[in-house]
N, C-alpha and C positions, 0 to 999 in steps of 0.2 A: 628321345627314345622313339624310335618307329613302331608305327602300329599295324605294318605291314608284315604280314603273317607266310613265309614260305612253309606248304607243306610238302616238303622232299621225301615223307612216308608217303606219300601217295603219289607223287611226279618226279622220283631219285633224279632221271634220268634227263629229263626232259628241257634243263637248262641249266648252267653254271650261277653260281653264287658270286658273281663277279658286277654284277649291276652297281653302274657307278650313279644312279641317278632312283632308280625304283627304291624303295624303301629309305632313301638318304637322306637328311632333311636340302631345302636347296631353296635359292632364292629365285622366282618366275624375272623372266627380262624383261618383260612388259612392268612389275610391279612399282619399280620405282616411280614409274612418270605417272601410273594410275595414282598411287596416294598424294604425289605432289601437286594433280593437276596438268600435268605437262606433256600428256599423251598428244597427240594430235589427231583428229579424227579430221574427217571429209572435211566438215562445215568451219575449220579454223583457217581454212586457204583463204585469204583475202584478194579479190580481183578488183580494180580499179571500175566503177561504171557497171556494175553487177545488176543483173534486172533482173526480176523474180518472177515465177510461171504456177499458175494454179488453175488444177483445173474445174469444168462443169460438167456436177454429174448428175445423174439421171434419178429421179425420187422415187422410181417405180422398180421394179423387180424385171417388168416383161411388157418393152411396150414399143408399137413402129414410130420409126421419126419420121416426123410430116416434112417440116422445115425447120432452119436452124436461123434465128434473125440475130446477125450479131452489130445491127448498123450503131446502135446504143451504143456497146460497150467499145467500139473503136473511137469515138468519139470524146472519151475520155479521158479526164486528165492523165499524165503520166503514161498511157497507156502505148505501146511501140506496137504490139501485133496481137491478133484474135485468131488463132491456128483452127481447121478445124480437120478432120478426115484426107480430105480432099489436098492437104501439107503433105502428107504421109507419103512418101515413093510408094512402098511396097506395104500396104497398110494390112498384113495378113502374115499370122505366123504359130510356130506351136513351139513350146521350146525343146521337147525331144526330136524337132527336124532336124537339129546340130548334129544326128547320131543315128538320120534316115529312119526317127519312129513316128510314124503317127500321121496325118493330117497336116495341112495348116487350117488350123479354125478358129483365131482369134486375133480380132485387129486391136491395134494399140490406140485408135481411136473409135468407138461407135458411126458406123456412118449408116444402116438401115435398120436398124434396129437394136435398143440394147436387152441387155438378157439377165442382167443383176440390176440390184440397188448399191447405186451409187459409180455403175461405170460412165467410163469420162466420153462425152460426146463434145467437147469444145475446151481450149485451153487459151489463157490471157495471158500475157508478158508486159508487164510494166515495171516501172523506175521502181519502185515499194509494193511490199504485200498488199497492206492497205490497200491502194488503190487496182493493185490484181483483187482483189479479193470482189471490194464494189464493183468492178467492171465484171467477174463473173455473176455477180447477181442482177447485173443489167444485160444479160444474153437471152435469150427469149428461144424456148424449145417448145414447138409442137410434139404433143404426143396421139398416140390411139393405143389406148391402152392395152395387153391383150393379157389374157389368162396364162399365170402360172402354176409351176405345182415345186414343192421344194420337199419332197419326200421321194428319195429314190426308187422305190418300189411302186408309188404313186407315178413315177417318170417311167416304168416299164409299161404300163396297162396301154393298151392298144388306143383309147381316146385320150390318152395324153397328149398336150399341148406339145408342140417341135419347140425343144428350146434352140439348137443349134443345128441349122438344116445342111452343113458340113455332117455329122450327124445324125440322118433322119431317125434312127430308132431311138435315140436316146442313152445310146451307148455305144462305147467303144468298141470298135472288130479287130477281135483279135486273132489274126494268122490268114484273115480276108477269109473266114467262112464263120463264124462263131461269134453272138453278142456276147460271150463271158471269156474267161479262162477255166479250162475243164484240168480236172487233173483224176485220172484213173486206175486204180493199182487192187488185183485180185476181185469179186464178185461183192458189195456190202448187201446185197441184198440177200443172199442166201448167206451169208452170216448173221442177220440180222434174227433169220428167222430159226436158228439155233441158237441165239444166246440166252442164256437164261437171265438177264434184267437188257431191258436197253431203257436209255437216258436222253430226254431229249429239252432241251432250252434254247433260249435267246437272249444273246447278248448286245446293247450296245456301249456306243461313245459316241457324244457330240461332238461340233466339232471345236476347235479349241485353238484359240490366236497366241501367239508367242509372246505379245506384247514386250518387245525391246525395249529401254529405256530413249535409247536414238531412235528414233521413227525411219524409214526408209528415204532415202534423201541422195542428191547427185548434184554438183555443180560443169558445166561444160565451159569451155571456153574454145574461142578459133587460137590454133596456133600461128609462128610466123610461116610456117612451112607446108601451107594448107591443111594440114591435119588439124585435130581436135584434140583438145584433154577433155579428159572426164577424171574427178575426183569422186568417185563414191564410196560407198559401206555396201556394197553386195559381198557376200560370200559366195561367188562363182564369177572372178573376173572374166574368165574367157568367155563364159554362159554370155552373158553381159557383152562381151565385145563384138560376137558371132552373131548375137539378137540385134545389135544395135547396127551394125553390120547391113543384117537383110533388112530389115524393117526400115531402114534410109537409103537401101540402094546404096553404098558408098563401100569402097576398096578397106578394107580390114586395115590395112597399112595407113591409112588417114584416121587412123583413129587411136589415140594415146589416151588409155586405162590405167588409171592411178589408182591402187586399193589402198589398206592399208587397216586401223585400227576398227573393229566393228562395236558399236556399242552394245552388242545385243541381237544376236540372230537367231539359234537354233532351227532354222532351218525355212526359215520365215524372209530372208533378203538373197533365194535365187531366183525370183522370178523373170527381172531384168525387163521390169515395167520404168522405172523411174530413169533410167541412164538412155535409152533412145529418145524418151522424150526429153529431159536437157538436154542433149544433143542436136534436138530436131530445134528447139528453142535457141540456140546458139546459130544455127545454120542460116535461119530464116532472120536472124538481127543482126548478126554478123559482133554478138556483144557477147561478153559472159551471160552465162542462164544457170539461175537452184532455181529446182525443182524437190519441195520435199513437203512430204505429207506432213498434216497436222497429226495430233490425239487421234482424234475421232476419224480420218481419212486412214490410221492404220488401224484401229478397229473392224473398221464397216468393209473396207476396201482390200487392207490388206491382208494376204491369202492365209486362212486358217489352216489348222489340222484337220482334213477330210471327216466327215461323220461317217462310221461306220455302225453297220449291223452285220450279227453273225448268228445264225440258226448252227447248233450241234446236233447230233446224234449219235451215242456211243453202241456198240453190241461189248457187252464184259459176260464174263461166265463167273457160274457162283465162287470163284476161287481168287475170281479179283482180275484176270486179264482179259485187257483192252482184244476185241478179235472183230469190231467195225468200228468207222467213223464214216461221220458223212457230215459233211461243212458246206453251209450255203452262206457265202458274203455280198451286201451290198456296199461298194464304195462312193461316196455323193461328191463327185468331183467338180460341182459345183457348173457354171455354166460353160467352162474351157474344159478339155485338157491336162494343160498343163504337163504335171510329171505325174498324174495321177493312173495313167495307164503301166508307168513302171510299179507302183506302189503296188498293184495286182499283183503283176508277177513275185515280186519279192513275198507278198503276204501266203501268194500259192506254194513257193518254195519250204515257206517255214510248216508246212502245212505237211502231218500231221502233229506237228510243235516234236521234243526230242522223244519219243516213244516210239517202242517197236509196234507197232501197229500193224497186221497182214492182211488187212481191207479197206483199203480207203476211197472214198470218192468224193470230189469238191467241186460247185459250181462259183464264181467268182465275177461279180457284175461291177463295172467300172460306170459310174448311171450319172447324166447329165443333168443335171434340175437349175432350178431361176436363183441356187444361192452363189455368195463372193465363190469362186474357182477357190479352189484348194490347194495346197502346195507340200513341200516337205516339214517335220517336225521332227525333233527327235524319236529315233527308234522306225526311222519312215517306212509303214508296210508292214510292218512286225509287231508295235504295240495294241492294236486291238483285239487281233485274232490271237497275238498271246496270250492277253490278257482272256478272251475267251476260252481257250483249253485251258490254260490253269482254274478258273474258275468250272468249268465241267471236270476236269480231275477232283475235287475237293466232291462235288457231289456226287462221282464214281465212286471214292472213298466211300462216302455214307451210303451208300445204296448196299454196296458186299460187305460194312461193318468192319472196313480196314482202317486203320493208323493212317490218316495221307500222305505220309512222309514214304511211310513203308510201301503203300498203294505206285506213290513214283518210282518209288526202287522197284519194284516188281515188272514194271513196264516199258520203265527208261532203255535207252538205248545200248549194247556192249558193241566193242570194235567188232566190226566184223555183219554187223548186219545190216539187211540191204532195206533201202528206206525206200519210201514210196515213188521217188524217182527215181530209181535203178540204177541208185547211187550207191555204195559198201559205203556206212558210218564208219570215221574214223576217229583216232583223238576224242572221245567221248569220257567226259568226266559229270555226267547228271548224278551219277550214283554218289561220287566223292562229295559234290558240293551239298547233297541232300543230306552225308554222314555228317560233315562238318556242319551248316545250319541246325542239327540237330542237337547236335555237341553244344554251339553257342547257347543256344536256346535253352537247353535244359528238355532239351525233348524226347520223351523218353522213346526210343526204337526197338526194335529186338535182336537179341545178340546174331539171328540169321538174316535179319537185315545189315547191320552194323558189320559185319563180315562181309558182304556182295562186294564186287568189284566190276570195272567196266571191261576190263582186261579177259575176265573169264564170262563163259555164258553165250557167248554172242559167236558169229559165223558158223552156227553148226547147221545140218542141212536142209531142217526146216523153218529156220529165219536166215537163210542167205538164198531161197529159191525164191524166185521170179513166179509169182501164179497164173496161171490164164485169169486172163483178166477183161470183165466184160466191157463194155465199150458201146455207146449213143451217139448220134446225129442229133439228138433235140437240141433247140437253140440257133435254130441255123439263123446269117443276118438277115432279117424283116421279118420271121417268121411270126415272133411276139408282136412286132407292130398288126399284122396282116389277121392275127387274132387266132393262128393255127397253132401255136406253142401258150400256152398258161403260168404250166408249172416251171417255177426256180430252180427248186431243189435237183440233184440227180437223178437221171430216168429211172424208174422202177422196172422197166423192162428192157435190156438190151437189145441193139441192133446186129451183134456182133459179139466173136470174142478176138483177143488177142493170144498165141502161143503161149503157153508157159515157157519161161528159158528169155522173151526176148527183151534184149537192149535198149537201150534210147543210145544216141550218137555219144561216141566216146570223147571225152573233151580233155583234152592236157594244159596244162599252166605251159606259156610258152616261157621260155630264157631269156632274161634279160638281156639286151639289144647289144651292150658293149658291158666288156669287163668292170671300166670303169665305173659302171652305174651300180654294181653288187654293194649292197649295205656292208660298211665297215663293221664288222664286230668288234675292234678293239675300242669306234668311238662311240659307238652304241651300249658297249661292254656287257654282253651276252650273246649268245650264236644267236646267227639266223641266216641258218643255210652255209654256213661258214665251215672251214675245217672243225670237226668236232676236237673238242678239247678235252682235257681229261680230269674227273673232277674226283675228290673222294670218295670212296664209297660212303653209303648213307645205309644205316640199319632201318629195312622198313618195319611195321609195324606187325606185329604177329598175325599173322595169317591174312595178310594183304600183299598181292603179288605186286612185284615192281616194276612196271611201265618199263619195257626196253628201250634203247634211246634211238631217236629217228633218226632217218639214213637225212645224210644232209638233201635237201630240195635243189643244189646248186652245188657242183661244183669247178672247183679252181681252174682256170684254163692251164692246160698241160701242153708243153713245149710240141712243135709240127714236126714229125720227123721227115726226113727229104723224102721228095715224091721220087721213084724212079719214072724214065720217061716209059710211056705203056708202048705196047710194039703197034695197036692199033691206033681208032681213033677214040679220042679220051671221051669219057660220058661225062655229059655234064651233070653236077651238082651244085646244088645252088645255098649248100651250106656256107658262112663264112669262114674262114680259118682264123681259130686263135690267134693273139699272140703269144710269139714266145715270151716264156719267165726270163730271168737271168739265170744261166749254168754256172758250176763251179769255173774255175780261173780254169784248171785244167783239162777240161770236157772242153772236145772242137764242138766249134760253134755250128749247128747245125743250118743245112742249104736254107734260103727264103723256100717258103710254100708258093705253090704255084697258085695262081688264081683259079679260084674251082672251075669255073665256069669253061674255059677258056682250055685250048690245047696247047701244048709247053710250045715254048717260043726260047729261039736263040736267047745268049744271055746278052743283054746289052750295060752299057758302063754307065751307073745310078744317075737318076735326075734329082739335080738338085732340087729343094722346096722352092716353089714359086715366092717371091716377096712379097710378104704385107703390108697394107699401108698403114703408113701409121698412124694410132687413133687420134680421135680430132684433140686439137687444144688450142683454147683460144689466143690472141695475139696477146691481150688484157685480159685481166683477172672478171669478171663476171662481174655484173652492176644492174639494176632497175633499168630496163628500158635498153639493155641487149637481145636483139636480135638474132639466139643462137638456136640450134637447131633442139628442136622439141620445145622449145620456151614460148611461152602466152606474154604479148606484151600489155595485156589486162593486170595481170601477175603484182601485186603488190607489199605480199609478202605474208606473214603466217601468225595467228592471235597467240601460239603459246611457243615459248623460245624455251 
């Protein structure tokens, strides 16, 4: 029996009852070889002559490198190579460059300074761990130590220590004029000072490791065909191919990325530290190379959930509705980077969480300090400042003496109203999922609660208008370093206002590139975007209005009708033209479409398709110690069959 619960009184419309996989019980394709054992992950690839890479890292938090003596640890049994910096082609990178965001501000090896505890300033490759292991404790690092500070708000104060002099203030610029992300919507300060309670707290979260059961790990080997494989557990092979890529200087195309089973990521195995450097360990030995952290190497080193802090401010009126916010966040993205300048933006977006709110204003700080760099988790950007406003809604509740349940429904969002980005909410179900939680629950609501819906309430003309809306310059970049700017929080006095009525840039989902790519609905078996289907009607629940059903997002390409030739000269368009469907047997076959672009051209007689060649096959069946293309002749074969 499924414990998967449709409520078609509250969404009649909104999807067919035809899911061949949601509520059905079913067997995962992965599970068989998990219970038996027989999964294969990275580290089950066996190469012949495997030498192993571990690195040395740094005890301190924030200290200069003198010199690095690695004469010892070359000198060492087993030992093939002692890598340091100076291996590195392109030893600087940031991982949103793949996607033109950011800096580059983090090298993949320390060479003038490290900025955490425990980053790698030297790495060893020997025949066995063991003897990698001893030869990293026979490398000899000068240090000078220098002062850190691992409080991001402590990382803002004007005598704050530089952790990363890519960014001298200690944070992120965002749009090249601004140390935060701002986000501004109608006046909160003159709301603030008509509401009859305002609420104001702070929330944090520390930061918090995903602790996979596989540790973070990569094996590389040379192919025969000057490329490389790489067998790892990242969850972001291209991240990983594009990083390992720049960071070696080497052609994308010489580089073969094996993924495949992860033991354990949530969001903890993109950073795409571990695959350049087996790579770089394979290059420089010309052998296979793993590289894979210990326990305690993904602990310390590898990237947590960012610590976040979140100051609120609510303006409510005695009747219970939300009429300001104002959100000041500190994100500690540790000493890089990273992805932690996206995680802003998405935390800014969710902001002011699903509530009709008609003042909001948020300052939002991306803050560099001496801890490990920060990476994704699940919910990335979304979980603390969520977790922040629901916690300020529960003490909005107790303040006006409402129900919290009923407190959400009173504030929550209906279609139709415009959100603090000069967005129109759509598809909004806060109010259904708060009737239903409350239903589970035993929670008692009020019958004018338990009636609301998202449907009604919302686009009318004073929650779908745009307000003038004030607008600051504080925060410009160095202004905080230089000691002229103090305060976090949103300016209390504008510089400016903005029009009531105005927009932000209009953004449209674009169409899928080729027909081919539209999700099947028959093998998915529910629309999406598909011809809408026609399903029974469903009796909703008395006095809950029924969700009309959405216009498809996509539709069908529709056969080209002939172009006539134009008497002028043709405008170009740069649309592609559909293809045609199939027509009935008895419908002529309608002319080809002309190329948009292009002005009609005599007809000439079809060119045939050019020949393929045919793909490769070998002379002999495949054996240990074939020479074929993409094959490692390291390659020995795989621990579980």
């Amino acid at each position: 029996m499924s414990s998967v619960e449709f409520r078609k009184d509250l969404f009649a419309n909104e999807r067919d009852d035809t899911l061949k996989e949601i509520g059905k019980p079913t067997i995962r394709q992965d599970i068989l070889g998990h219970v038996t054992g027989r999964t294969p992950f990275y580290d089950d690839h066996l190469f012949d002559g495997l030498l192993h890479m571990r690195a040395v890292r740094s005890p301190h938090h924030h200290a200069q490198i003198r010199s690095i003596d690695t004469s010892a640890a070359e000198r060492m049994p087993g030992v093939r190579r002692v890598a340091t910096a100076k291996d590195v082609p392109h030893n600087l990178n940031t991982l949103l460059s793949l996607i033109g965001f950011g800096r580059d501000d983090e090298p993949l090896c320390a060479h003038d300074k490290v900025r955490y505890l425990g980053e790698a300033v030297a790495w060893v490759i020997a025949d066995t761990e063991r003897q990698a292991r001893d030869a990293c404790a026979a490398v000899r690092v000068d240090y000078s130590v220098l002062p850190h500070v691992l409080d991001p708000e402590e990382a803002l104060q004007p005598n704050a220590p530089v952790v990363n002099e890519v960014y001298p203030n200690n944070t992120f610029d965002y749009h090249n004029t601004y140390d935060h992300q701002k986000l501004r919507f109608g006046d909160v300060n003159a709301a603030f000072a008509r509401a009859d309670h305002v609420i104001e707290a702070e929330y944090q979260m520390s930061p918090i490791e995903q602790a996979p059961i596989e540790t973070c790990g990569a094996i590389a080997a040379p192919e025969t065909n000057d490329r490389y494989v790489c067998h790892t557990n990242t969850q972001a092979l291209f991240f990983s191919l594009g990083t390992t890529a720049k960071l070696l200087d080497i052609a994308s195309s010489r580089l073969h990325f094996i993924g495949g089973t992860v033991g354990g990521g949530f969001g903890g195995k993109v950073d795409s530290v571990v695959e350049p450097t087996a790579v770089l360990g394979a290059m420089l030995t010309g052998r296979p190379v793993k590289f894979a952290w210990d326990r305690y190497e993904e602990m310390q080193v590898g990237a947590p959930r960012g610590a976040e802090r979140w100051r609120l401010k609510d303006g409510l009126t005695r009747d219970g509705k939300i009429i300001a916010r104002e959100l000041t966040g500190f994100f500690d993205s540790g000493a890089y980077m990273r992805l932690s300048p996206y995680a802003i933006i998405k935390g800014t977006g969710h902001v002011p969480g699903p509530y009709f709110i008609p003042n909001v204003a948020s300052n939002v700080f991306c803050c560099i300090t001496n801890r490990t760099p920060a990476t994704a988790m699940r919910g990335f950007g979304i979980t603390a400042v969520d977790f922040a406003i629901e916690c300020q809604m529960d003490r909005g509740a107790e303040a006006v003496g409402m129900n919290p349940i009923e407190f959400r429904i009173l504030n929550a969002y209906r279609d139709g109203d415009m959100k603090a980005h000069r967005r129109k909410a759509k598809n909004t179900a806060l109010i259904e999922c708060c009737q239903v939680a409350a239903g589970k629950a035993n929670w008692p609501i009020s019958a004018e609660a338990a009636a609301q819906s998202s449907l009604t309430g919302g686009g009318t003309p004073e929650r779908v208008a745009i307000p003038e809306t004030v607008i600051d310059s504080e925060g410009r970049i160095g202004e905080r370093r230089a000691g002229r700017t103090s305060s976090t929080s949103p300016a209390k006095n504008g510089t400016g206002r903005v029009p009531a009525g105005t927009h932000g840039v209009a953004v449209s989902g674009a169409p899928v590139q080729n027909p081919d790519m539209q999700i099947d609905a028959e093998r998915i078996g529910h629309r999406m975007g598909a011809e809408p289907v026609s399903a029974p009607p469903v009796a909703a629940a008395p006095g809950v209005p029924v969700r009309p059903a959405a216009a498809p997002s996509y539709q069908a390409p529709q056969p080209t009708p002939p172009i006539a030739a134009p008497s002028g000269p043709a405008t170009p368009s740069y649309a592609q033209p559909a293809p045609p469907t199939s027509a009935p047997a008895q419908a002529p076959t309608p002319a080809p479409a002309q190329p948009a672009s292009y002005a009609p051209q005599p007809a000439s007689p079809p060119t045939p398709p050019a020949a393929q060649p045919a793909p490769y096959a070998p002379a002999q069946p495949f054996s240990r110690g074939v020479k074929r293309p993409g094959s490692s002749p390291f390659t020995s074969g795989i621990r579980r069959r």
